[in-house]
C-alpha positions as CSV (number, residue, x, y, z in Angstrom):
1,X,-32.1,1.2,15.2
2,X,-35.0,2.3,16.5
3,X,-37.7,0.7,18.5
4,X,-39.7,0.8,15.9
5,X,-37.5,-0.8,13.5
6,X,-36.1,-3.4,16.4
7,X,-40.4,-4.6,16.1
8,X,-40.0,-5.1,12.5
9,X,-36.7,-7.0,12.3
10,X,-37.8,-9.1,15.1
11,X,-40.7,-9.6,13.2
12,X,-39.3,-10.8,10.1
13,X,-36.9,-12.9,12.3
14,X,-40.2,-14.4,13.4
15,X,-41.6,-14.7,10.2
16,X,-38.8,-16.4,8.4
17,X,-38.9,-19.2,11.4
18,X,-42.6,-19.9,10.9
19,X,-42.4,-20.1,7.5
20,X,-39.4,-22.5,7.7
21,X,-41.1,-24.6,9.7
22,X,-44.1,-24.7,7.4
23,X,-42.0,-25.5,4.5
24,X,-43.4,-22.5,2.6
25,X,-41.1,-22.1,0.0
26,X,-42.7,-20.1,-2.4
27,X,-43.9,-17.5,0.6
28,X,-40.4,-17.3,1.8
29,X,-39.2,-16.5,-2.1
30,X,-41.9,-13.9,-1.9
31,X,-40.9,-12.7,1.1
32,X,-37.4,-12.1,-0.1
33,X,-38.7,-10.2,-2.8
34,X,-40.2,-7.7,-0.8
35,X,-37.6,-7.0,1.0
36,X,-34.4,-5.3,1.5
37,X,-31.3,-7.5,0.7
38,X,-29.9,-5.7,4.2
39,X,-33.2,-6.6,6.1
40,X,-33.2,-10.3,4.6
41,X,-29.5,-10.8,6.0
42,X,-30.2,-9.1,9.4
43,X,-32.8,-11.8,9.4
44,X,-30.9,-14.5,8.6
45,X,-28.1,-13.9,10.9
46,X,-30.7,-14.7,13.5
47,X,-31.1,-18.4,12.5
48,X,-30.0,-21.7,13.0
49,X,-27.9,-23.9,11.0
50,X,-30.3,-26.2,9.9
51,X,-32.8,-23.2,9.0
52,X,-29.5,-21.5,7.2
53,X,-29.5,-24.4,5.2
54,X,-33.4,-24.7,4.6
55,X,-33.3,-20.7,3.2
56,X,-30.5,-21.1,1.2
57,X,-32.4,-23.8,-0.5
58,X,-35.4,-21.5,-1.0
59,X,-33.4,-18.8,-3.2
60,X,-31.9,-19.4,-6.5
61,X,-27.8,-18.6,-6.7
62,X,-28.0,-14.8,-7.5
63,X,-30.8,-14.0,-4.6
64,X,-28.6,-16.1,-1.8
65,X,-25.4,-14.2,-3.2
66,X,-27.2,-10.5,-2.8
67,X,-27.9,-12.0,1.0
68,X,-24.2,-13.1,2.0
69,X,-22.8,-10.2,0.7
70,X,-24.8,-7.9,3.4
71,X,-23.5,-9.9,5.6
72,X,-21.3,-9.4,8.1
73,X,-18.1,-11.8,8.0
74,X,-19.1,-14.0,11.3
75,X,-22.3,-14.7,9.6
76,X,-21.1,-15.4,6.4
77,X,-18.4,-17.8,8.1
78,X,-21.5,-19.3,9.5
79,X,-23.3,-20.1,6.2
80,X,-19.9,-21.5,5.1
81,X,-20.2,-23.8,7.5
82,X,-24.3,-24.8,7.2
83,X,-24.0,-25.2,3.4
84,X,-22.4,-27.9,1.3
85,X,-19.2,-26.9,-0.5
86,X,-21.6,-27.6,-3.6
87,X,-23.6,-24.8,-2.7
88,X,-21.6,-22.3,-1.5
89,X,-19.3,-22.4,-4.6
90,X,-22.4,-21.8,-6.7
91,X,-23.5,-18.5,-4.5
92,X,-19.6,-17.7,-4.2
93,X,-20.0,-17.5,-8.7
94,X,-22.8,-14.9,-8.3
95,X,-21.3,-12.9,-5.6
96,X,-19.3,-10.0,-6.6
97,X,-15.4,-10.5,-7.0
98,X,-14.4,-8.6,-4.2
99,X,-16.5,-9.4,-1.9
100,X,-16.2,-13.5,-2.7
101,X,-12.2,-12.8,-2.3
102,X,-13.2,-11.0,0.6
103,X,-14.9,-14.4,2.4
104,X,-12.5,-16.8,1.1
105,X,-9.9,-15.3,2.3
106,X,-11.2,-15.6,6.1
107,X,-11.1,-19.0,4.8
108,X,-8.7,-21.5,6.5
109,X,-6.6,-22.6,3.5
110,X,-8.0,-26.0,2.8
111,X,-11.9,-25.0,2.9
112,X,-10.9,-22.3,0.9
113,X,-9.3,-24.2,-1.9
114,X,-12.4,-26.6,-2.1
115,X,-14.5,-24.1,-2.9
116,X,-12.3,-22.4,-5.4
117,X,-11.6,-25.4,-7.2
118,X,-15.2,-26.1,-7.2
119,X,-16.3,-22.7,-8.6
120,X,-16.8,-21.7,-12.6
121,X,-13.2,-21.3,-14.2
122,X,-13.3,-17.4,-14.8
123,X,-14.8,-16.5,-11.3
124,X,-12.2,-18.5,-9.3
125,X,-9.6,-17.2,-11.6
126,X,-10.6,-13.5,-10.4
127,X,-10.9,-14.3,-7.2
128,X,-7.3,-16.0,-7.1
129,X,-5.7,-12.8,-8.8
130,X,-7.7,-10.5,-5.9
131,X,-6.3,-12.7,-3.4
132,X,-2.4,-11.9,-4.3
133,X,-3.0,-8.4,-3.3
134,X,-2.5,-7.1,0.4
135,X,-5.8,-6.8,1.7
136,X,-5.4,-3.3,2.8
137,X,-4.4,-2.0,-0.4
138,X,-6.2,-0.6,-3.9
139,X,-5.4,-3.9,-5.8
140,X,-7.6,-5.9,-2.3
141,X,-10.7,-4.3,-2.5
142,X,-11.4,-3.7,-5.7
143,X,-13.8,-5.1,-8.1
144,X,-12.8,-6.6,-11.7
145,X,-16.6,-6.1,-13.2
146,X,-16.4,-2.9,-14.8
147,X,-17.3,-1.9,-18.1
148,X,-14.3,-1.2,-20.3
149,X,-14.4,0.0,-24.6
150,X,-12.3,0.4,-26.9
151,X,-11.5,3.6,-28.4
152,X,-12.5,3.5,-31.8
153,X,-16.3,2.3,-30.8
154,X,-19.2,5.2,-31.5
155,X,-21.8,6.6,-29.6
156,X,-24.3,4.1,-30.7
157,X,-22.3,0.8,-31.0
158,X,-21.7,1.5,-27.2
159,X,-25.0,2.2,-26.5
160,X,-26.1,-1.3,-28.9
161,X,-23.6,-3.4,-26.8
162,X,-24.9,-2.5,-23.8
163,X,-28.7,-3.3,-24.4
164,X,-27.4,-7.0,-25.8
165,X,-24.8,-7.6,-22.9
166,X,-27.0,-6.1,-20.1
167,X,-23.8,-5.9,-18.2
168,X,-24.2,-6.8,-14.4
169,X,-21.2,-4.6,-13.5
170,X,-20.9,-3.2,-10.2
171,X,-19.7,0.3,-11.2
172,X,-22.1,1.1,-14.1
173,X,-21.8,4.8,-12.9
174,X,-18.8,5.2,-15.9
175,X,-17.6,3.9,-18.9
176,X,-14.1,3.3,-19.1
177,X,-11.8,3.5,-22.3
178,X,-8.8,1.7,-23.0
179,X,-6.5,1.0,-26.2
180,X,-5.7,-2.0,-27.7
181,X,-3.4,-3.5,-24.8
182,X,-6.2,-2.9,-21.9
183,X,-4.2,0.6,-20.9
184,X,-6.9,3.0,-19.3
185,X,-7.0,5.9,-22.0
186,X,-10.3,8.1,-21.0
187,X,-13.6,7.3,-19.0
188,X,-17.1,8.7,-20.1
189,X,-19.7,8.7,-17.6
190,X,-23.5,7.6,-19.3
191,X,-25.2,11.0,-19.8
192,X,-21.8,12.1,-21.7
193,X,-22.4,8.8,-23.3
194,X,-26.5,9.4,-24.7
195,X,-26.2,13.0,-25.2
196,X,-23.1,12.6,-27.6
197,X,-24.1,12.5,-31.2
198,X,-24.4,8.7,-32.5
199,X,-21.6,8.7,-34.9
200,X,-18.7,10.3,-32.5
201,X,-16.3,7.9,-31.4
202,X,-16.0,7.6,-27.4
203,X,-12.4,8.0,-27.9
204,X,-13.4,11.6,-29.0
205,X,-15.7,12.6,-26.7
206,X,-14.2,10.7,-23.4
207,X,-12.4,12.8,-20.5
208,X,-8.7,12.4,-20.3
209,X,-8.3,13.5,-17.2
210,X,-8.8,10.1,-15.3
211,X,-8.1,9.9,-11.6
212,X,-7.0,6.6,-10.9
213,X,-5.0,4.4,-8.5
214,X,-2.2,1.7,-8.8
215,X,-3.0,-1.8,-7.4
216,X,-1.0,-1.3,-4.2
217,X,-1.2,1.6,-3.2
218,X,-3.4,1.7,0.4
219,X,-7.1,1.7,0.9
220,X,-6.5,5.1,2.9
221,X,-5.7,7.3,0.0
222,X,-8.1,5.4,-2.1
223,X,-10.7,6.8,0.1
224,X,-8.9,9.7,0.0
225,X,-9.1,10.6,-3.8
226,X,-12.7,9.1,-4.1
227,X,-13.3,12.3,-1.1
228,X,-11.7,14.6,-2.8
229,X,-12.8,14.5,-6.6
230,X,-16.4,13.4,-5.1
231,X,-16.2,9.7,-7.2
232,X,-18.6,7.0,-7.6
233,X,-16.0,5.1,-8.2
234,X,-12.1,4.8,-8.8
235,X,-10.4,3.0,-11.9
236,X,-7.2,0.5,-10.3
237,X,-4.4,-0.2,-13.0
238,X,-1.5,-2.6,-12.8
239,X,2.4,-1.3,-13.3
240,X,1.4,-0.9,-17.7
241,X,-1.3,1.2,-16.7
242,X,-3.5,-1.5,-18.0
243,X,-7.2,-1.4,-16.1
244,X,-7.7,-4.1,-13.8
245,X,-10.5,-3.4,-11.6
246,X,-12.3,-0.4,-10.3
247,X,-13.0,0.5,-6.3
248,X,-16.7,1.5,-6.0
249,X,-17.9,4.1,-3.5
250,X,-19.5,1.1,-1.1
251,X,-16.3,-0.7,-1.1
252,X,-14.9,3.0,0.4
253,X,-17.6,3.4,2.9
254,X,-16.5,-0.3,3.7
255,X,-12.9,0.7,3.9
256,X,-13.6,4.1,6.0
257,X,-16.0,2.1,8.6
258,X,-13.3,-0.7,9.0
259,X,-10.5,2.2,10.0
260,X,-12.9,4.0,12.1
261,X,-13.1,0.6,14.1
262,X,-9.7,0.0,14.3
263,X,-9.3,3.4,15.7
264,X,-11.7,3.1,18.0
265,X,-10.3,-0.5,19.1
266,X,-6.9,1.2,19.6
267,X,-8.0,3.8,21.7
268,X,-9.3,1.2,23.8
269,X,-6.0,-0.6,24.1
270,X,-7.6,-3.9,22.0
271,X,-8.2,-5.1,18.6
272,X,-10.9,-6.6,16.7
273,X,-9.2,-9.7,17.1
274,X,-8.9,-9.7,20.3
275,X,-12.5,-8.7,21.7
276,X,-13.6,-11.7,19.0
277,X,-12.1,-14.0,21.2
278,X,-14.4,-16.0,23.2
279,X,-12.5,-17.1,26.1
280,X,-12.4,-15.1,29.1
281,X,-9.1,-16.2,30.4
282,X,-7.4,-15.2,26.8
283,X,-9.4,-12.3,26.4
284,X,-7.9,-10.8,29.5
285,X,-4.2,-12.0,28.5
286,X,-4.4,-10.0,25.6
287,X,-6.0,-6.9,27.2
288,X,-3.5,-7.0,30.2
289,X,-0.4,-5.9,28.6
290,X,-1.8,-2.2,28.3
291,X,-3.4,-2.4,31.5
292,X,0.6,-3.3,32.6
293,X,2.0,-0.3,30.5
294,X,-0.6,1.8,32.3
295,X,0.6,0.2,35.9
296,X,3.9,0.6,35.2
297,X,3.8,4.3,34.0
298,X,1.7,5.2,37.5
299,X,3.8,3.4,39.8
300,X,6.8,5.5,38.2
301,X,4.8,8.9,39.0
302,X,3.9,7.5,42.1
303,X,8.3,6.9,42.5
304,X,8.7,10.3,41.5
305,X,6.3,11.5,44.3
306,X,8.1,9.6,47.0
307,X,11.3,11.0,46.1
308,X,9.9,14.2,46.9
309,X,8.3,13.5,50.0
310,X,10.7,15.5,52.2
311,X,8.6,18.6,50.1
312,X,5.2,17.2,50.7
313,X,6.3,16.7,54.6
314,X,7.5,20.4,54.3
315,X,4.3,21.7,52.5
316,X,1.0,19.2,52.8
317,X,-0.9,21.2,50.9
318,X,1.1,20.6,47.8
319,X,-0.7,17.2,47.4
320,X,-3.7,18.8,47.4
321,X,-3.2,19.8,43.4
322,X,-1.6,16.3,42.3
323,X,-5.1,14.9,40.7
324,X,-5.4,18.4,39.1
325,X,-1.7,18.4,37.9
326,X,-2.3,14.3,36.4
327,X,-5.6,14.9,34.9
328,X,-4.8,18.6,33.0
329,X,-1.9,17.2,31.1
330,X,-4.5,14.2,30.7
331,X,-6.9,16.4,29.1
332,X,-4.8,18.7,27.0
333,X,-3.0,15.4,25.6
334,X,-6.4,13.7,25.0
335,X,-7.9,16.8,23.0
336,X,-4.0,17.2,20.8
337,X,-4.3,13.7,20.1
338,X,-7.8,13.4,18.9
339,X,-7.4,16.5,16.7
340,X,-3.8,15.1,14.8
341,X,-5.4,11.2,14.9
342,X,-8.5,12.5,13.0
343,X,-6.4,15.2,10.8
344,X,-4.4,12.1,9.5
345,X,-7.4,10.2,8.9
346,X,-9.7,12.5,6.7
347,X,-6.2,13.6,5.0
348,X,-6.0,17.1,6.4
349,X,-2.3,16.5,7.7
350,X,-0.1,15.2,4.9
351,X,3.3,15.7,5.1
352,X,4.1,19.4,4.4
353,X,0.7,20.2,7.2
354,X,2.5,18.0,9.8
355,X,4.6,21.2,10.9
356,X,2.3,23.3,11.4
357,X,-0.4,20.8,13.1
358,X,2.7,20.4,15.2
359,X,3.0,24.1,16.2
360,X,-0.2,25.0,16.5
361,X,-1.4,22.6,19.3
362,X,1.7,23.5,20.8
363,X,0.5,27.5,21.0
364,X,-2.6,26.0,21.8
365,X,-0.8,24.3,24.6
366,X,0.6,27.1,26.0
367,X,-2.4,29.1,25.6
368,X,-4.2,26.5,27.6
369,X,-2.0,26.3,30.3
370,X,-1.2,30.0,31.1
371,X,-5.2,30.1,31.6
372,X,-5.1,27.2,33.6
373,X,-2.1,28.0,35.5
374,X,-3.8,31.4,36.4
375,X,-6.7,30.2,37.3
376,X,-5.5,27.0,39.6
377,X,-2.8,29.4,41.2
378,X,-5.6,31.8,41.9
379,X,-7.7,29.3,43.4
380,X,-4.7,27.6,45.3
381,X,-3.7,30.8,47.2
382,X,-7.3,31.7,47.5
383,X,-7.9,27.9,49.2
384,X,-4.6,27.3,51.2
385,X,-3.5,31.1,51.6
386,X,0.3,30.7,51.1
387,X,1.2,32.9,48.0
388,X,3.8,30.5,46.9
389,X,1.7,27.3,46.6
390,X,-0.4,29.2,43.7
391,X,3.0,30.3,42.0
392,X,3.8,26.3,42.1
393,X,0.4,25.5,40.3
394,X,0.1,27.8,37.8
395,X,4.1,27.1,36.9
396,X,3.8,23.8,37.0
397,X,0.1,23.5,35.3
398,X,1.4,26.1,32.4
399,X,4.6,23.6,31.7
400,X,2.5,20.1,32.0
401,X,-0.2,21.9,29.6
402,X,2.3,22.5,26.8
403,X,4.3,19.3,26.9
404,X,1.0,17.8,27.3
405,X,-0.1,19.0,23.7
406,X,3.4,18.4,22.4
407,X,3.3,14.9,23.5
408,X,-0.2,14.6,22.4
409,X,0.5,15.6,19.0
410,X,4.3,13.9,18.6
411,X,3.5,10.7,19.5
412,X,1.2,9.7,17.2
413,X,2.9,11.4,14.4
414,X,5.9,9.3,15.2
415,X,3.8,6.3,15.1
416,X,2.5,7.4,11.3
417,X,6.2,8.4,10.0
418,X,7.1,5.0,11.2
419,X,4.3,3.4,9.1
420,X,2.4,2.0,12.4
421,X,-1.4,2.5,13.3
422,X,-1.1,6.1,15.7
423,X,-4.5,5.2,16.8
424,X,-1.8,2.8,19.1
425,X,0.1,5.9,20.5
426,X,-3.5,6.2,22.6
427,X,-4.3,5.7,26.4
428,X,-1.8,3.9,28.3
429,X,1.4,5.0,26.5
430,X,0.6,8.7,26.4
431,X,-1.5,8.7,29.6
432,X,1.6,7.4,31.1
433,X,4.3,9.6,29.6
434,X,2.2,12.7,31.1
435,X,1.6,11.7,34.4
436,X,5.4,10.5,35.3
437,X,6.0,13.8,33.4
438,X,3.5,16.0,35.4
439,X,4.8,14.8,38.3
440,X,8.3,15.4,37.5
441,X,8.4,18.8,36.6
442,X,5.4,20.2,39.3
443,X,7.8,18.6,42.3
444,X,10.8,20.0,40.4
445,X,9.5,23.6,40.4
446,X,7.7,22.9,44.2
447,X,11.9,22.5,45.0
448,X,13.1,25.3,43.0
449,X,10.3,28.1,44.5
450,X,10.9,26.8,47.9
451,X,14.3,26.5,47.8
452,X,14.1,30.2,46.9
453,X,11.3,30.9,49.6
């Protein structure tokens, strides 16, 4: 955000508490109105419980749904909390179906079945059937508003039900076409739909060619096929091939956002969870076990160095290149990993890629470490004038470079054939398995060129 903007959302922040104080109802209604439904809940996230309750009052159902749904889930957790049940179960009716799944089920059980028992019949019933999904998967993050016509309707008594419904979907980007048992035959986007002459049948004139997803299959490849044939949005059908809710491209963003965090979360050894967590103490419980995997794996270099301290008594200088020897295979790993990590994230690597990702960072690897090895060896003769210390470094640099992007591009792919996050294969576990490696096989060649000096 920038400074500018930081002025103006502190200023409607301001705003909002004046005219709360004021009781200014109808100025606050007016207020809303001229403003984004993302500025109003960056706003609101700014105030108190009893002025979460006085706003709340302020806007009818459908405005205070628009304003928890651009909110994030501590704040909307928060206006759980400031409202009566009453309340909330009204806004929950007006909200969106995924995204009034998506709050109530942060919800601890109990709160959570007040309010569905106290919302209207058909929304809590949508809600309840979103629920039974897993919430990473196509069947949890869709929406069931979508607009869905049967075959046999024309041109114009599609275009005649429309203006008397005024559906409120959430994907009105396409019309969908199913038979007579709800099975997804066709979808017809809404130029197709007012250029076609008024007497064809939709089932005529609709595209066959639907791309579509089952209900569990996960939110990744969702995002996925929505990338690759460039969708608004994605139809979701049960086992029959009956339509049963569509994804939209806002609930993708959503979806691509939330992995990006988690990757980043997991490259930092933590978790969402764990840096909500308010307690210091806990906080740093949870934290320390990768901090432990990362002792653990130095003081196991640092054991491979003392067993090898009859070489550094013999040659001092081979110490010298340890830090250079830890932090290339560092670097190399860092660079193979980030490359696989984001290839299985955008989709690049599927499963006949994986192969050659695999043997191309390893050329790359070697590549890497011959120049490296050159260049180090060079400067290590240069620096400590004894030929064989440079033939040591660039050896031992070339080696520790390849395994380096071999590890670095392995690891994580075990993690993914295994079905668990690679993002988790990150820092301490492959920081570790490269230095106690590094430090293995430069000692290990230090012996076998001196033992031949």
């Amino acid at each position: 955000m920038t400074r500018k903007g930081e002025n103006a959302h502190e200023a409607l922040v301001e705003e909002l508490k004046t005219l709360l104080a004021q009781q200014e109802w109808q100025r606050i209604r007016a207020r809303f109105d001229a403003t984004l439904d993302a500025d109003f809940a960056d706003a609101v996230e700014h105030l108190s419980e009893k002025e979460l309750r006085a706003i709340f009052s302020a806007l009818d159902a459908q405005d205070a749904a628009d304003v928890v749904e651009e909110l994030e889930p501590e704040a909307q957790s928060a206006v759980v909390e400031a409202l009566a049940p009453e309340v909330m179960s009204g806004i929950l009716d007006e909200m969106q179906s995924d995204e009034a799944a998506d709050l109530i089920g942060d919800l601890p059980p109990e709160e959570a079945e007040q309010l569905l028992g106290l919302m209207d019949t058909a929304e809590a019933r949508d809600v309840r059937e979103l629920l039974q999904y897993g919430e990473e998967t196509a069947g949890g993050i869709m929406a069931t508003e979508f607009i869905a016509l049967n075959r046999h309707l024309t041109a114009q008594e599609v275009i005649d039900r429309l203006r008397a419904l005024e559906p409120d979907a959430e994907a009105p980007y396409y019309l969908y076409v199913i038979d007579e048992q709800g099975r997804l035959l066709g979808v017809l986007s809404l130029r197709q739909l007012l250029v076609a002459p008024p007497h064809r049948r939709i089932g005529e004139i609709m595209s066959t060619s639907v791309v579509k997803v089952g209900v569990h299959e996960d939110q990744e490849e969702v995002v996925q096929l929505m990338k690759k044939y460039n969708l608004l949005a994605l139809p979701v059908v049960d086992e029959e091939g009956q339509l049963v809710g569509v994804v939209t491209h806002d609930d993708a963003m959503e979806v691509l956002e939330q992995e990006v965090e988690e990757d980043l979360y997991a490259l930092a050894g933590t978790s969402e969870e764990t840096e909500r967590e308010r307690s210091p103490f806990l906080l740093a419980a949870r934290r320390m076990q990768w901090i432990v995997m990362g002792l653990v794996g130095e003081l196991i270099a640092g054991r491979i160095i003392a067993g090898y301290q009859h070489r550094l008594a013999a040659m001092l200088s081979l110490g010298f290149f340890i830090p250079v020897v830890m932090a290339t295979g560092g670097y190399v790993a860092s660079q193979s990993f980030a490359t696989i990590i984001r290839g299985l994230a955008t989709g690049e690597l599927r499963a006949r890629t994986l192969g050659g990702g695999l043997l191309r960072e390893s050329v790359v690897g070697v590549l890497i470490g011959l120049a490296s090895g050159l260049l180090v060896g060079l400067a290590a003769q240069v620096w400590v004038g004894e030929p064989i210390l440079g033939l040591i470094v660039g050896s031992s640099l070339s080696l520790v470079a390849v395994f380096a992007a071999v590890s670095g591009t392995l690891v994580p792919l075990i993690f993914h054939w295994l079905h668990k996050d690679p993002a988790l294969a990150s820092g301490p576990f492959i920081q570790t398995l490269n230095d106690a490696t590094g430090m293995a096989i430069y000692f290990t060649l230090a012996s076998v060129w001196l033992r031949g000096a």
